[in-house]
N, C-alpha and C positions, 0 to 999 in steps of 0.2 A: 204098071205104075210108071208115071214119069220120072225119068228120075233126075230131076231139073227140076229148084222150089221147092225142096224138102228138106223141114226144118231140123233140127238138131235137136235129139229127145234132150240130153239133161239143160241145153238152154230153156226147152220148153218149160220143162218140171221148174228149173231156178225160179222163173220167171212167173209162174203161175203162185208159188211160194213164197216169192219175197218177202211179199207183207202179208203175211199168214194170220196173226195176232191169233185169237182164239180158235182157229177151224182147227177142227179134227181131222185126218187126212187117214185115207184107207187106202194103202197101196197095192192091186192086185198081184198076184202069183208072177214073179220074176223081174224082167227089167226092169218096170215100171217102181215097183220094191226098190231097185236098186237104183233109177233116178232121183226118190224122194229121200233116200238115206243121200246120196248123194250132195241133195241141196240144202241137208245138215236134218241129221236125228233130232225128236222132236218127242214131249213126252205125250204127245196129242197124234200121234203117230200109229198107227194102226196095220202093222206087215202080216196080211195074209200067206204062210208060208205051207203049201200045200195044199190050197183050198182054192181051185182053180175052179174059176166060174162061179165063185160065192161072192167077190167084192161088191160087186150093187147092192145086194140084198143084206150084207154088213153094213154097208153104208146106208143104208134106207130105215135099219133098225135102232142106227146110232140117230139119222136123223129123226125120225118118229116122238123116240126118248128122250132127245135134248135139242126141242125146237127154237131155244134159244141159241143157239151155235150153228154159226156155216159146218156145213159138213160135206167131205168132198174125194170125191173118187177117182181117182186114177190107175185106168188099167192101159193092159194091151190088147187090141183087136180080137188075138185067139182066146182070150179068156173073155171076154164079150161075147164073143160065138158064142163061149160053152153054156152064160148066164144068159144067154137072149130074152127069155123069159121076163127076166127079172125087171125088166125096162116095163111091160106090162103090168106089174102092181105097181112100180113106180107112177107111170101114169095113171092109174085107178087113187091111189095114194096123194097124190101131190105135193109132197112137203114144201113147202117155200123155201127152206133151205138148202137140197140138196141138189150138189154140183157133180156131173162125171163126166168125165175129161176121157176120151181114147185116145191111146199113145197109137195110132195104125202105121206098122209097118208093112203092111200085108204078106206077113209073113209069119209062121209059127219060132219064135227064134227059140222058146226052151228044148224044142224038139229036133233042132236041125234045120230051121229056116226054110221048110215046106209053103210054097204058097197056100195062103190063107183063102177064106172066100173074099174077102173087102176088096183083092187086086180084081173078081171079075164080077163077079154078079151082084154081092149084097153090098145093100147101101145104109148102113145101122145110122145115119140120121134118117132114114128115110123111116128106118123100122122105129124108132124113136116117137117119130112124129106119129105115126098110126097108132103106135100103144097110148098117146096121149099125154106125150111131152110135146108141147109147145113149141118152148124154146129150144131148139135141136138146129144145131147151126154146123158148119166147116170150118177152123179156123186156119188159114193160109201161110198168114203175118205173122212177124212178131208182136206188132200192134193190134191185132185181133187176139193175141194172146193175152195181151199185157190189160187192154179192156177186159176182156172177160175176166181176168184174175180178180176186177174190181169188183164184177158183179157178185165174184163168190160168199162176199160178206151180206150181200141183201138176203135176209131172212124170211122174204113172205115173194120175190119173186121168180122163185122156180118151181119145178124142179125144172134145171137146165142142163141140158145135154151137149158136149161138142165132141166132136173128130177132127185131129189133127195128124196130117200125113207127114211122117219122118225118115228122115235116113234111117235105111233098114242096119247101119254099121252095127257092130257084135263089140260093146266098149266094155270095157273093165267092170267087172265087178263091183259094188261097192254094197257089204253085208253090212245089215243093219245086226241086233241083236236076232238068234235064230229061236229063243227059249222061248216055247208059248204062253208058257203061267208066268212068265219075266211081261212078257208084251201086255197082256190081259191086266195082270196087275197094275202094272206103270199107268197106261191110258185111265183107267180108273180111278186111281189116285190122285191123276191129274183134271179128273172132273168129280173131284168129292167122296169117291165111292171108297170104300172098306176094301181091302186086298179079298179076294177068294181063296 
């Protein structure tokens, strides 16, 4: 990886959030978790905690069920690995709503910062686009960032995939709520539904 032109994860997440207004946002297992609480808790906020390589397919179930709402994913590279798959119903699926974002550092950071495969061989827009996501782009900028944040509210033209290379730095912490029937509930509630 070069490591020159690479962006700053929680600018990215800010930035992609700003104007969130009604998306649901599914944060995968670790930093990415910890960018979105970051760029403020949210009761449409959805932290996978332990559930490494399920974010897509969370996020594909929310969007399916409430095709009136952007809904939108953001993970990191390693947990993209583990969900490869899931990019493949996506594409069979099409939701026009549904947005994932990869945080790629190319590196496994909840494990000790192992190279990932994204620094040699795999190119997950690449695998994006063969499973039958279309829209599957790189985003370099900040202004490729800050576009695309706009498309996250069109409902009918995705599902859209991007990869965005970051500083691999190891930043602070920022825990959202850890309680699973806390998290399940809350997001629920804030889309109508009865507590479980």
């Amino acid at each position: 990886m070069s490591k020159t032109n690479l962006l700053e994860r929680r600018s990215v997440v800010s930035s992609l959030l700003k104007n969130r207004k009604d998306a649901v946002v599914v944060g995968g297992l670790g930093a990415s978790t910890y960018d979105i609480t970051a760029a403020g808790d949210h009761d449409r906020n959805f932290y996978l905690w332990g559930a490494m390589g399920g974010a897509v397919m969370i996020g594909l179930g929310i969007a399916l069920a409430q095709p009136e709402l952007p809904v939108v994913v953001i993970t990191g590279d390693g947990e993209m690995l583990m969900g490869m798959g899931s990019l493949a119903t996506v594409g069979l699926q099409k939701p026009g709503n549904l947005s994932i974002i990869v945080l790629d550092n190319e590196v496994y950071g909840e494990t000790g910062g192992q190279a990932s495969h994204t620094g040699a061989s795999t190119d997950l827009v690449g695998i994006a686009r063969c499973c039958g996501i279309a829209d599957a782009r790189n985003l370099a900028t900040m202004a490729e960032i800050e576009a695309f944040a706009s498309l996250m509210h069109d409902l009918s033209g995705g599902p859209r995939f991007a990869s965005v290379k970051i500083d691999p730095a190891n930043l602070e912490r920022v825990l959202s709520n850890r309680d699973g029937a806390f998290i399940v509930n809350r997001i629920r509630g804030a889309l109508g539904y009865q507590p479980i």
